[in-house]
ROGU-754269 format. One record per atom (N, C-alpha, C): residue number from 1; residue in three letters; atom name; x, y, z. Coordinates in steps of 0.001 Angstrom, whole numbers. Example, Ala and Ser with C-alpha at 12.3 -4.5 7.8 and 13.67 -1.06 7.14 Angstrom:
<site n="1" res="Ala" atom="N" px="13190" py="-5690" pz="7800"/>
<site n="1" res="Ala" atom="CA" px="12300" py="-4500" pz="7800"/>
<site n="1" res="Ala" atom="C" px="13200" py="-3300" pz="7800"/>
<site n="2" res="Ser" atom="N" px="12850" py="-2250" pz="7080"/>
<site n="2" res="Ser" atom="CA" px="13670" py="-1060" pz="7140"/>
<site n="2" res="Ser" atom="C" px="12900" py="30" pz="7870"/>
% end
This chain:
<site n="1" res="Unk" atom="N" px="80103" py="111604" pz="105177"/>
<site n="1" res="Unk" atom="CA" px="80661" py="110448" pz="105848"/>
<site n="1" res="Unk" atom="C" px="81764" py="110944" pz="106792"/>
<site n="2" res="Unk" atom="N" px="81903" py="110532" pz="108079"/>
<site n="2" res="Unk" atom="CA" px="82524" py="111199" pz="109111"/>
<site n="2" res="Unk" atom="C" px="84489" py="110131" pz="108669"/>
<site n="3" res="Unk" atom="N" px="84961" py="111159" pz="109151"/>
<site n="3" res="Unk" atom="CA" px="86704" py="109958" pz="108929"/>
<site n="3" res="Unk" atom="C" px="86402" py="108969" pz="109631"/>
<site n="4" res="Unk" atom="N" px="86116" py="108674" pz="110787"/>
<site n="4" res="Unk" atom="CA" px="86196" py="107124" pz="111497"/>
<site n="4" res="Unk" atom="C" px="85630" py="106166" pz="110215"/>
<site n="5" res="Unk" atom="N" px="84196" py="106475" pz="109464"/>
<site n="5" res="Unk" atom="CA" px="83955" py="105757" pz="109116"/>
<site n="5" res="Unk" atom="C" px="84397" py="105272" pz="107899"/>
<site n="6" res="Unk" atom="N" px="85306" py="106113" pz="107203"/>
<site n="6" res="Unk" atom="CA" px="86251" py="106322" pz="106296"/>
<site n="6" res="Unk" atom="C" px="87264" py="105372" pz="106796"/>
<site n="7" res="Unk" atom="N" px="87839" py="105304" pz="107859"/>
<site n="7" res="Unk" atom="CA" px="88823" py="104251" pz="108267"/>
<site n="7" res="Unk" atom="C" px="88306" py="103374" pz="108345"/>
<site n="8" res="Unk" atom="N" px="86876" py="102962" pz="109069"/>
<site n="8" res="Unk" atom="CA" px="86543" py="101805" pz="109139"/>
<site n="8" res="Unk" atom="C" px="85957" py="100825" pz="107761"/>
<site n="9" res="Unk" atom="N" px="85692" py="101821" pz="106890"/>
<site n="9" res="Unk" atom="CA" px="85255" py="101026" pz="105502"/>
<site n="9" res="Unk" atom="C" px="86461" py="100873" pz="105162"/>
<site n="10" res="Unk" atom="N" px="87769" py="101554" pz="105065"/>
<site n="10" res="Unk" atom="CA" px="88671" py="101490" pz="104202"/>
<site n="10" res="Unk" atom="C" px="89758" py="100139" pz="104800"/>
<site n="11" res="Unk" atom="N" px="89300" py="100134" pz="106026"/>
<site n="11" res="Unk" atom="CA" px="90039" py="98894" pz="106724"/>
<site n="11" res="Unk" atom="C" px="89439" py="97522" pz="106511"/>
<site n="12" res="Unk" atom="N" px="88103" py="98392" pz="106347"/>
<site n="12" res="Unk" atom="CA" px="87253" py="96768" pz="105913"/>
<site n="12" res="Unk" atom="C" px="87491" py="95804" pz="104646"/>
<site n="13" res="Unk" atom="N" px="87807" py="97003" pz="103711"/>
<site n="13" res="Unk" atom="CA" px="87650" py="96570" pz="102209"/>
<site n="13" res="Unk" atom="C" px="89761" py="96075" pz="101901"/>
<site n="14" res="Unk" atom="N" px="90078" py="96500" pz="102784"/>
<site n="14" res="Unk" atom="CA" px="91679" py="96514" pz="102709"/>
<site n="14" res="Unk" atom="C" px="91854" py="95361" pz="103574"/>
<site n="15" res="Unk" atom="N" px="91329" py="94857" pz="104702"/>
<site n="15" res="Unk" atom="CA" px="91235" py="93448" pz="105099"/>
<site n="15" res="Unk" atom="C" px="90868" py="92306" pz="104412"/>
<site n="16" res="Unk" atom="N" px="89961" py="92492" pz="103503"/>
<site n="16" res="Unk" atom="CA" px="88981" py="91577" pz="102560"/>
<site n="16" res="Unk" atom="C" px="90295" py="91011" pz="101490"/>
<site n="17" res="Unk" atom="N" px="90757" py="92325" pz="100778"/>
<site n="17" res="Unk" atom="CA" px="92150" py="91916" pz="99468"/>
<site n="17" res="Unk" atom="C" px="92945" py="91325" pz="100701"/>
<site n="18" res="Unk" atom="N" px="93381" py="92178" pz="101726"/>
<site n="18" res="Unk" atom="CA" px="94551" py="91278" pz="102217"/>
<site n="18" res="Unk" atom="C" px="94225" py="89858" pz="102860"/>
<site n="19" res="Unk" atom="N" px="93218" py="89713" pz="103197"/>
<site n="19" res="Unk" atom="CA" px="92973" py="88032" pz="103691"/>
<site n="19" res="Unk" atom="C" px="92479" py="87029" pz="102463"/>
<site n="20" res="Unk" atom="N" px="92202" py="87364" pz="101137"/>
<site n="20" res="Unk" atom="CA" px="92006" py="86797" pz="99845"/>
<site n="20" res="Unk" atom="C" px="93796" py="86632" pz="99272"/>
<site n="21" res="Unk" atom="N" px="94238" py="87574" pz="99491"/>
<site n="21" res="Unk" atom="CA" px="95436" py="87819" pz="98781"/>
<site n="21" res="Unk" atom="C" px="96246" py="86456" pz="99417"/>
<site n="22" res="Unk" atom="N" px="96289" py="86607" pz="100602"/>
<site n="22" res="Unk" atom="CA" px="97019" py="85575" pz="101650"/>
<site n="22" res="Unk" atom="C" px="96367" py="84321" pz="101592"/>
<site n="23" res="Unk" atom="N" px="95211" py="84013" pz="101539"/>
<site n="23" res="Unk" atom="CA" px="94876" py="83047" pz="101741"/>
<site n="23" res="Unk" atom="C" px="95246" py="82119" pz="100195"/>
<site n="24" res="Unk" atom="N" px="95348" py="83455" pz="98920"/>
<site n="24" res="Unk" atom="CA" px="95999" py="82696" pz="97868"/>
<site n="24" res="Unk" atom="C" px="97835" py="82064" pz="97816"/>
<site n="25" res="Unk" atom="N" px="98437" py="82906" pz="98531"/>
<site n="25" res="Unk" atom="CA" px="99270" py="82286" pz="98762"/>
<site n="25" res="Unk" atom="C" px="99470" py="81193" pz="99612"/>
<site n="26" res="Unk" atom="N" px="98823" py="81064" pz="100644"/>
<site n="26" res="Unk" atom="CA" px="98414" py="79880" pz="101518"/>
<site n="26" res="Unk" atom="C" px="98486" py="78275" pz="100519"/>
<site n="27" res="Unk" atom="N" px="97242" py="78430" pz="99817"/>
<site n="27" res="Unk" atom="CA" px="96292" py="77788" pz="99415"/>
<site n="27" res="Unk" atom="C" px="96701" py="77556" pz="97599"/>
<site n="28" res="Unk" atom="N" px="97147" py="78615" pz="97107"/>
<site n="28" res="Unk" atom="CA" px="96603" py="78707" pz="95368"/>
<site n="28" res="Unk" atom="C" px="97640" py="78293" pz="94822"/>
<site n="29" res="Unk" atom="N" px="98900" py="77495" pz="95356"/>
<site n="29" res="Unk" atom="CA" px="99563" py="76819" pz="94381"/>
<site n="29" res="Unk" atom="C" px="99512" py="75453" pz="94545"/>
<site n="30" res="Unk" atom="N" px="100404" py="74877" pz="93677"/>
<site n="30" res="Unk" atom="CA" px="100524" py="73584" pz="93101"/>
<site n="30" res="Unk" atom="C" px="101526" py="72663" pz="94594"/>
<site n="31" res="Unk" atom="N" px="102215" py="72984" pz="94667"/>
<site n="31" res="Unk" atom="CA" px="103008" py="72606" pz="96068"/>
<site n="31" res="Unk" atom="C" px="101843" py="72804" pz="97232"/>
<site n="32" res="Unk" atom="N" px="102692" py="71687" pz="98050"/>
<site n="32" res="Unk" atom="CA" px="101898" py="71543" pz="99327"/>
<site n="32" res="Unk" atom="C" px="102746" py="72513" pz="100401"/>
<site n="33" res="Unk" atom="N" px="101676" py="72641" pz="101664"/>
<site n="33" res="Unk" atom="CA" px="102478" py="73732" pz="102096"/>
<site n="33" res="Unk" atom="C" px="102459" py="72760" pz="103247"/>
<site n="34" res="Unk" atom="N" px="104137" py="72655" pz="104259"/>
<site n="34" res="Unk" atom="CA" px="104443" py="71378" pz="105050"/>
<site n="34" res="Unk" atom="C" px="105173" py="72035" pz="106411"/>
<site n="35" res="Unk" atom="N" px="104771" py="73218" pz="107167"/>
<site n="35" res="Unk" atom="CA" px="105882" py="73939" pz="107963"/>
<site n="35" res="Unk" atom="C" px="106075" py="72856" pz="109043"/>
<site n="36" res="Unk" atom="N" px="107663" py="73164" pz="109491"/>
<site n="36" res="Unk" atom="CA" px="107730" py="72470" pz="110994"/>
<site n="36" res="Unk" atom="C" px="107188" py="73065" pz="112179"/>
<site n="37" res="Unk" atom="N" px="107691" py="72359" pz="113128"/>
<site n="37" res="Unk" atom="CA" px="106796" py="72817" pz="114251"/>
<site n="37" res="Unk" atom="C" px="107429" py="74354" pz="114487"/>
<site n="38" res="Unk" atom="N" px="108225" py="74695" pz="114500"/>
<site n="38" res="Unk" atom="CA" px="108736" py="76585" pz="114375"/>
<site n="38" res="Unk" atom="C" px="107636" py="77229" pz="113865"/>
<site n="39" res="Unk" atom="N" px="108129" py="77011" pz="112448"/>
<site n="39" res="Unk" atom="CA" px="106916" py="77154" pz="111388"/>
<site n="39" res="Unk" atom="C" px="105425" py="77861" pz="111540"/>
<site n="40" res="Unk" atom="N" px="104699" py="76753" pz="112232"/>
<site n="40" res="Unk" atom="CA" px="104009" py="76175" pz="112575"/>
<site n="40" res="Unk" atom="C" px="103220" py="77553" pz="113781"/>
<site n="41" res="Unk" atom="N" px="104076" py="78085" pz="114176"/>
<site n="41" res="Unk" atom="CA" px="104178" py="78613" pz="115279"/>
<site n="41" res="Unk" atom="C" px="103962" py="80184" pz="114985"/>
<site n="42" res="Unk" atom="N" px="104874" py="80231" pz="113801"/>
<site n="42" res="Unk" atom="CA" px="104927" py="81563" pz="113296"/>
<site n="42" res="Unk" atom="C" px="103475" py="82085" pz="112404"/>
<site n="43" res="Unk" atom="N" px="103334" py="81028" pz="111772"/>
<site n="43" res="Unk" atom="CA" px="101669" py="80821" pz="111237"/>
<site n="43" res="Unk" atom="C" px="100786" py="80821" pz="111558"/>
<site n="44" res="Unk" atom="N" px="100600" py="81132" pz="113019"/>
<site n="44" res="Unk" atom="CA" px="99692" py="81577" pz="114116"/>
<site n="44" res="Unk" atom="C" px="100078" py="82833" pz="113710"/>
<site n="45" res="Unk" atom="N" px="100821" py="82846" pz="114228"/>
<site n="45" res="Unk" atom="CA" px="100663" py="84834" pz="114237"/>
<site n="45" res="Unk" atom="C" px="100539" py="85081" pz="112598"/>
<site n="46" res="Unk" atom="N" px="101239" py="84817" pz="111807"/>
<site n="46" res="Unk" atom="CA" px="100665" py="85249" pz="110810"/>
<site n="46" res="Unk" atom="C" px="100611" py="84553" pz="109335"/>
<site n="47" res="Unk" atom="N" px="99823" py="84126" pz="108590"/>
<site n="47" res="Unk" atom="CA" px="98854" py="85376" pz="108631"/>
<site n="47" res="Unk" atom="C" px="97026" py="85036" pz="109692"/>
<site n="48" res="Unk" atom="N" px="96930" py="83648" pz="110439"/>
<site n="48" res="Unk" atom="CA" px="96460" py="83111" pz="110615"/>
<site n="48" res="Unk" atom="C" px="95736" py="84394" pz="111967"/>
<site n="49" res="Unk" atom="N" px="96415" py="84530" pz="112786"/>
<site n="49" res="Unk" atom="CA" px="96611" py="86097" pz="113958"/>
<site n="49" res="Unk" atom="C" px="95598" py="86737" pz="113252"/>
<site n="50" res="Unk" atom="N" px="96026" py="87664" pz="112192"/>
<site n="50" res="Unk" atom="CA" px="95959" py="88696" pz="111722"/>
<site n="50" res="Unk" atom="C" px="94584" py="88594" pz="110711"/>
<site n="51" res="Unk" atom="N" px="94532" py="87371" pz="110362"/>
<site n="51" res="Unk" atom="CA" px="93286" py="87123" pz="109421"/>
<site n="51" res="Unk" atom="C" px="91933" py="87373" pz="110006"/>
<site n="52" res="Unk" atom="N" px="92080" py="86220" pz="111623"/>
<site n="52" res="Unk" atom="CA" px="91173" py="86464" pz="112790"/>
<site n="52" res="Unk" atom="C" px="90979" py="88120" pz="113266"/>
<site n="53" res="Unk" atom="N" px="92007" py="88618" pz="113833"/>
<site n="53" res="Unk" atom="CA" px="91853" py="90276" pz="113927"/>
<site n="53" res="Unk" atom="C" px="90903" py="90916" pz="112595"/>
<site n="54" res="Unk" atom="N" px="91320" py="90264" pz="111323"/>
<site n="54" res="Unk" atom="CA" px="90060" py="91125" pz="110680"/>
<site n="54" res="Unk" atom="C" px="88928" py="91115" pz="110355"/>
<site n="55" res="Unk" atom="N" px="88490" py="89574" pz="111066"/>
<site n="55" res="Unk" atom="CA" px="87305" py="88976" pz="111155"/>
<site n="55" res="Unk" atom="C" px="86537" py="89822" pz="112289"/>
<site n="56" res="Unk" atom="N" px="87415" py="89981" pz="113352"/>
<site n="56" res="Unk" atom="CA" px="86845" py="90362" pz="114525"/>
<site n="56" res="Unk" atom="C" px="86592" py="91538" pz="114530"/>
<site n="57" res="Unk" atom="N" px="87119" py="92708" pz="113371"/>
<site n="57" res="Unk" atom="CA" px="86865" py="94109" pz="113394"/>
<site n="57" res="Unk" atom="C" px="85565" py="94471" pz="112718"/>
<site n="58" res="Unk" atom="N" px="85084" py="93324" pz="111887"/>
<site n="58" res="Unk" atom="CA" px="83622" py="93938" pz="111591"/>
<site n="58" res="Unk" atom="C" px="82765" py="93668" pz="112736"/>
<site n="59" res="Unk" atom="N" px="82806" py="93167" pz="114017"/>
<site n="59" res="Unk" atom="CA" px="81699" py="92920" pz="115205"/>
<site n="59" res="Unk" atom="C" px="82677" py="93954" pz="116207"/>
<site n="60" res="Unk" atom="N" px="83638" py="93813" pz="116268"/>
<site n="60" res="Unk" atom="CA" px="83901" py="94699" pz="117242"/>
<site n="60" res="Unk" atom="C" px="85567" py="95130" pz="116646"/>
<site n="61" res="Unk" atom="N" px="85401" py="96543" pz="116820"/>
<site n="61" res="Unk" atom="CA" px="86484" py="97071" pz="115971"/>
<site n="61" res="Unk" atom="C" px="87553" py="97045" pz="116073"/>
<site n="62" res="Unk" atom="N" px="87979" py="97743" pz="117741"/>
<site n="62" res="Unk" atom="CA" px="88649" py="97937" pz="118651"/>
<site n="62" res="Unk" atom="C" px="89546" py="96647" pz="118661"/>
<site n="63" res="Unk" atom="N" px="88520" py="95225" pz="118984"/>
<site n="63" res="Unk" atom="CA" px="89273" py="94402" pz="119598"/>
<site n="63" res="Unk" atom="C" px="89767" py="93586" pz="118404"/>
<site n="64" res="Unk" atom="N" px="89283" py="93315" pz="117435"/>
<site n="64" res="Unk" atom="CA" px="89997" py="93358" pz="115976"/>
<site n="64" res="Unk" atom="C" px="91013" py="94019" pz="115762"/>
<site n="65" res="Unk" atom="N" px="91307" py="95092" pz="115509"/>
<site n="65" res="Unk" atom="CA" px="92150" py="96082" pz="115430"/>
<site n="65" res="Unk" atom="C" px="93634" py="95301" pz="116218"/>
<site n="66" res="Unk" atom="N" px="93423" py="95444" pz="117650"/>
<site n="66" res="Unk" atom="CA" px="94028" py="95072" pz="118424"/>
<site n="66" res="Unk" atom="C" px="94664" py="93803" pz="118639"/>
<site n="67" res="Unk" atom="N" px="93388" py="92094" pz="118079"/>
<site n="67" res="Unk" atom="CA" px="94315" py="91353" pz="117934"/>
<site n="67" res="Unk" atom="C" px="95338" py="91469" pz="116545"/>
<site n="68" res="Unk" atom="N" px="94850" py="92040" pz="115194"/>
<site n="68" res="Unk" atom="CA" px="95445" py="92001" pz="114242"/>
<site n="68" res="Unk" atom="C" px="97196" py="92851" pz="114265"/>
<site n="69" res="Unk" atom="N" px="97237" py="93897" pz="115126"/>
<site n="69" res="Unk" atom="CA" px="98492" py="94155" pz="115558"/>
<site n="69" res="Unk" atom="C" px="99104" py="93579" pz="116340"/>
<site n="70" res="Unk" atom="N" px="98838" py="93103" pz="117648"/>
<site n="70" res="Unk" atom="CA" px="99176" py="92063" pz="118473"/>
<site n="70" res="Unk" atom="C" px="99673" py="90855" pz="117794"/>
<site n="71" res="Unk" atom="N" px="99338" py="90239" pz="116959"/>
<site n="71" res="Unk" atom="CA" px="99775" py="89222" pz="116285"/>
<site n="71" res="Unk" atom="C" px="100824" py="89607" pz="115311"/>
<site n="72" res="Unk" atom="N" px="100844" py="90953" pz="114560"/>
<site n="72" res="Unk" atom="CA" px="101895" py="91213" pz="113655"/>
<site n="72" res="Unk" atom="C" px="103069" py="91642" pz="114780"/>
<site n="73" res="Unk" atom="N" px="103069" py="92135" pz="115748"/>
<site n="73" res="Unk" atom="CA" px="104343" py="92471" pz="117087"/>
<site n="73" res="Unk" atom="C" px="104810" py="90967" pz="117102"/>
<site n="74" res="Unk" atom="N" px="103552" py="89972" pz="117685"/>
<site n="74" res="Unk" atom="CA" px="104271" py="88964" pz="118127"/>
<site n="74" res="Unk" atom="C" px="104940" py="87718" pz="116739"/>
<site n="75" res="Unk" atom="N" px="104380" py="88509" pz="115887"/>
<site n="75" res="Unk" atom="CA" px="105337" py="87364" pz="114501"/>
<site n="75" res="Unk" atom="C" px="106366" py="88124" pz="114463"/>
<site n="76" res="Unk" atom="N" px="106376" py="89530" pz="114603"/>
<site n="76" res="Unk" atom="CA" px="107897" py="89803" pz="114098"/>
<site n="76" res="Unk" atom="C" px="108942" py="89558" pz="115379"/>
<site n="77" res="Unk" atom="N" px="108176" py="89787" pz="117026"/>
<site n="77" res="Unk" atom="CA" px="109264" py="88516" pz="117470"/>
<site n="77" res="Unk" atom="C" px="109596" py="87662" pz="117947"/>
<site n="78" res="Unk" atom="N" px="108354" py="86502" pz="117299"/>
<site n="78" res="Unk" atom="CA" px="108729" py="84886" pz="116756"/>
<site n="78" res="Unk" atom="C" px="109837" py="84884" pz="115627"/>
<site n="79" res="Unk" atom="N" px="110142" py="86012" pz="114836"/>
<site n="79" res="Unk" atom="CA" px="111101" py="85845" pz="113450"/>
<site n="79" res="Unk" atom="C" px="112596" py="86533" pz="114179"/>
<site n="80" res="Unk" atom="N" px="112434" py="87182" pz="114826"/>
<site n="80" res="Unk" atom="CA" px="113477" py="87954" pz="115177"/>
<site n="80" res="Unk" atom="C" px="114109" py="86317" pz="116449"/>
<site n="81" res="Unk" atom="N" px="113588" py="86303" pz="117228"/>
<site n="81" res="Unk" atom="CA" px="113748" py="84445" pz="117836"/>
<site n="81" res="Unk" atom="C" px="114146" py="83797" pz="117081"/>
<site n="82" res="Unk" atom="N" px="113885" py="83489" pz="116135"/>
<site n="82" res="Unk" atom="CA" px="113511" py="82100" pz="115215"/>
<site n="82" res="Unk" atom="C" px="114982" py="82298" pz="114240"/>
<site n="83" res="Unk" atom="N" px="114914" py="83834" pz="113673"/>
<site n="83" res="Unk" atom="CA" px="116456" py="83331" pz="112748"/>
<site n="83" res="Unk" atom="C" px="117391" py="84758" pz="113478"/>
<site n="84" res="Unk" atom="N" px="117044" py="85647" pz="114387"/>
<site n="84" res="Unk" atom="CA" px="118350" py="86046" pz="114889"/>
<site n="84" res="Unk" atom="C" px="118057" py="87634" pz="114111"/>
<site n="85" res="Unk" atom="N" px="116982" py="87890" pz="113378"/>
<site n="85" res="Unk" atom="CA" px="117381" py="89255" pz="112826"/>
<site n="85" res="Unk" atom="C" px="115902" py="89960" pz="112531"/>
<site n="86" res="Unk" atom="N" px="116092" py="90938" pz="112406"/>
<site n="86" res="Unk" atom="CA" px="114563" py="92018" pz="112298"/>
<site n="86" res="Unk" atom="C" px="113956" py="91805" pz="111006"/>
<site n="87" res="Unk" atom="N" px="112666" py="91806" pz="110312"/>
<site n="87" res="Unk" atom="CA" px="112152" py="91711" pz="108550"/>
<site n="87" res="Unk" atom="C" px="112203" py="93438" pz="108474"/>
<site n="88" res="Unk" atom="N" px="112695" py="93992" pz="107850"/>
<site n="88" res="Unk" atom="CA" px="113400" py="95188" pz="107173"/>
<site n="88" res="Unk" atom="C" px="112083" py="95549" pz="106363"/>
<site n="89" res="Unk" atom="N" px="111546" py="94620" pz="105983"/>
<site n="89" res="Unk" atom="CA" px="110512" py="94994" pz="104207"/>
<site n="89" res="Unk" atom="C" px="108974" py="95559" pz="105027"/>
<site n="90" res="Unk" atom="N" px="108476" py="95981" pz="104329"/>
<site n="90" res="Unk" atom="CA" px="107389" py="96989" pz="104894"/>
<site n="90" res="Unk" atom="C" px="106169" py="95587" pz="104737"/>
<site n="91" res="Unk" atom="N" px="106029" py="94269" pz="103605"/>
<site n="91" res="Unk" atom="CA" px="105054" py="93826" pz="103361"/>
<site n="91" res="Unk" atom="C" px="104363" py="93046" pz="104446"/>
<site n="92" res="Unk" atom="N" px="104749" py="92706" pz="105424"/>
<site n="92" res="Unk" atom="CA" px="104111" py="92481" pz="106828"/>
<site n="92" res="Unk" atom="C" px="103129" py="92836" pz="107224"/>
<site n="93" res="Unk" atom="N" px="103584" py="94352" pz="107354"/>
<site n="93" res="Unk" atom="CA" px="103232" py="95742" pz="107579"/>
<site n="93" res="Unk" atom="C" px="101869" py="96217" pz="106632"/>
<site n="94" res="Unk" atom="N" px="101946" py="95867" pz="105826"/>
<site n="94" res="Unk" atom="CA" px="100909" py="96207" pz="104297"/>
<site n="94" res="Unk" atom="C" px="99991" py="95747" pz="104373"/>
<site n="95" res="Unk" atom="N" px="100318" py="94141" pz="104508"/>
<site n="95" res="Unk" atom="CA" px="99310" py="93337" pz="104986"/>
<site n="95" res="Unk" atom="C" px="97869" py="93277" pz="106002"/>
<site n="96" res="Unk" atom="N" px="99469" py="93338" pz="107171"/>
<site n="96" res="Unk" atom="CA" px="98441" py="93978" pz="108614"/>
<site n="96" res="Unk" atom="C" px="97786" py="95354" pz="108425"/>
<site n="97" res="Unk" atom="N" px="98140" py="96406" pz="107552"/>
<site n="97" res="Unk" atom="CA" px="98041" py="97809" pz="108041"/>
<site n="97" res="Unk" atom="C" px="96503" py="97959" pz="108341"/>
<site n="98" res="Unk" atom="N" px="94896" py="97140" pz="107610"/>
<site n="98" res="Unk" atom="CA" px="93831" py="97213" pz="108239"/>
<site n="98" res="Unk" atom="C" px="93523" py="97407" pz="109553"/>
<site n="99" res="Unk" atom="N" px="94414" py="96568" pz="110538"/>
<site n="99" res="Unk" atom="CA" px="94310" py="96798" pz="111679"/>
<site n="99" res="Unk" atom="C" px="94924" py="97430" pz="112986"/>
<site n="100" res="Unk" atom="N" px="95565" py="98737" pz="111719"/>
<site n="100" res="Unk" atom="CA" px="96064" py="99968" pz="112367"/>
<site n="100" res="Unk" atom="C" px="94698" py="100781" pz="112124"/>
<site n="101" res="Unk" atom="N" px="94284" py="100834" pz="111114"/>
<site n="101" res="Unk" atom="CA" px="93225" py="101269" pz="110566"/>
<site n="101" res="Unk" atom="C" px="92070" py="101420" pz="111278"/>
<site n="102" res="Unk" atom="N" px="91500" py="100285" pz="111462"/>
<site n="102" res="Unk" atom="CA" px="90888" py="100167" pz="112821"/>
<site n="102" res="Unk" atom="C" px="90881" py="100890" pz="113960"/>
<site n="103" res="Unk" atom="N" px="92165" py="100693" pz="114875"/>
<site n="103" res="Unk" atom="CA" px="92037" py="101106" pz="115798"/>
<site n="103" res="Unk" atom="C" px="92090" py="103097" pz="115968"/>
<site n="104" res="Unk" atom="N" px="92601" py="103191" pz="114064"/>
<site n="104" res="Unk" atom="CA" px="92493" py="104887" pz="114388"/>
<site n="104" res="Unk" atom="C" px="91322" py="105500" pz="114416"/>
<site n="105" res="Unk" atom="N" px="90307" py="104347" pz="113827"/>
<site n="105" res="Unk" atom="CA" px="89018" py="104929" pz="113810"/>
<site n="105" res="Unk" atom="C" px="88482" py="104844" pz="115094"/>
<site n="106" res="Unk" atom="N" px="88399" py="103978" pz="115580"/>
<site n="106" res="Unk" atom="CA" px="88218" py="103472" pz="117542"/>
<site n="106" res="Unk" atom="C" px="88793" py="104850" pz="118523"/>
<site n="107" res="Unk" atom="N" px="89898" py="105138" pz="117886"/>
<site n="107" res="Unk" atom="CA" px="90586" py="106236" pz="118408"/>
<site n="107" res="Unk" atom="C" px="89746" py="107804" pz="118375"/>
<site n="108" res="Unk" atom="N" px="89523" py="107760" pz="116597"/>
<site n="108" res="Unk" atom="CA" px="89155" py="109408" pz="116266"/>
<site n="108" res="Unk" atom="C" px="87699" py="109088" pz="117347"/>
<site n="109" res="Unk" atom="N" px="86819" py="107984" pz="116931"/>
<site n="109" res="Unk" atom="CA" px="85135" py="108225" pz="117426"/>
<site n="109" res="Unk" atom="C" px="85564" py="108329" pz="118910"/>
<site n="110" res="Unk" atom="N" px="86385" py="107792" pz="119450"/>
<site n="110" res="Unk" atom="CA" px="86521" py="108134" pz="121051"/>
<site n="110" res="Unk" atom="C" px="86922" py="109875" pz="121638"/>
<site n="111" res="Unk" atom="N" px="87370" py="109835" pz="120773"/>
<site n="111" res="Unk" atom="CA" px="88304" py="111476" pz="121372"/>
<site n="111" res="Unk" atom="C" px="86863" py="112335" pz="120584"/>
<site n="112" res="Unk" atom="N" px="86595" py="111805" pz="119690"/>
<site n="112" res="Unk" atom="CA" px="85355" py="113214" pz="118858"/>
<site n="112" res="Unk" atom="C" px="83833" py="112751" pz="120486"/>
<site n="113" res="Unk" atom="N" px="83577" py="111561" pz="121062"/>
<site n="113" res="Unk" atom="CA" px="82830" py="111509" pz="122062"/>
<site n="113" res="Unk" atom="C" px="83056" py="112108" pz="123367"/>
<site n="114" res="Unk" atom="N" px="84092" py="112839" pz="123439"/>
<site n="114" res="Unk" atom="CA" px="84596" py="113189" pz="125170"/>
<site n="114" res="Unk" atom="C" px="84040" py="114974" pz="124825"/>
<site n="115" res="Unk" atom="N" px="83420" py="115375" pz="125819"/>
<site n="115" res="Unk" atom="CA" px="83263" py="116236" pz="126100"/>
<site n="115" res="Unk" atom="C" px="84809" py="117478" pz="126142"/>
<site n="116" res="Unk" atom="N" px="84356" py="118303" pz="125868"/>
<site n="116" res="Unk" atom="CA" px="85645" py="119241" pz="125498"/>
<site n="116" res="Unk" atom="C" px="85920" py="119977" pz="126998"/>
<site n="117" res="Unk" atom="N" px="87222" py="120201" pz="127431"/>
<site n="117" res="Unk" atom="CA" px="87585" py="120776" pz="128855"/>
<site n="117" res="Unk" atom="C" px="86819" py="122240" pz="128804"/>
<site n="118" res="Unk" atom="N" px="86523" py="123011" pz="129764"/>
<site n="118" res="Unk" atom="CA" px="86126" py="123777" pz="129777"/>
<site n="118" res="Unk" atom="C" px="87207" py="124462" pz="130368"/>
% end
């Protein structure tokens, strides 16, 4: 099994827990979940962003990859806007990390396809 595809299964199966995982917090308690319009806003990007990005990396990898980071940049600054300060904690990060994953595999199969300089 070549590494790309090592990233790309391992992003696959690491997207799957993290969009189950999230969607239990979403969804799996007893309280209703009521954001304001801020809120509201930030929940696009995530985990809502990022869920889509890992939908989109099993048809196309690259651009999966790409929205799922794109959306974790732009939540962290909707949060950094929103209350004035940076999220410090890596679990963002943990979350999203499938769709770093992604794009390293997009990365290795591109550079292993280019012909070598002579």
């Amino acid at each position: 099994m070549s590494p790309s595809s090592v990233l790309t299964w391992t992003g696959r199966v690491w997207g799957v827990a993290s969009t189950l995982l999230l969607l239990a917090f979403m969804f799996g308690g007893a309280e209703t979940m009521r954001p304001t319009a801020p809120e509201a806003v930030g929940l696009v990007f995530f985990p809502v962003g990022v869920i889509v990005g890992f939908g989109l990396a099993w048809w196309k990898e690259g651009l999966g990859g790409l929205v799922t980071v794109l959306c974790l940049a732009l939540f962290y600054a909707w949060l950094y806007v929103h209350s004035g300060r940076f999220n410090v904690g890596p679990y963002f990060v943990l979350f999203a990390a499938p769709g770093f994953l992604h794009l390293a595999a997009v990365a290795l199969r591109g550079s292993r396809s280019r012909p070598a300089a002579a």
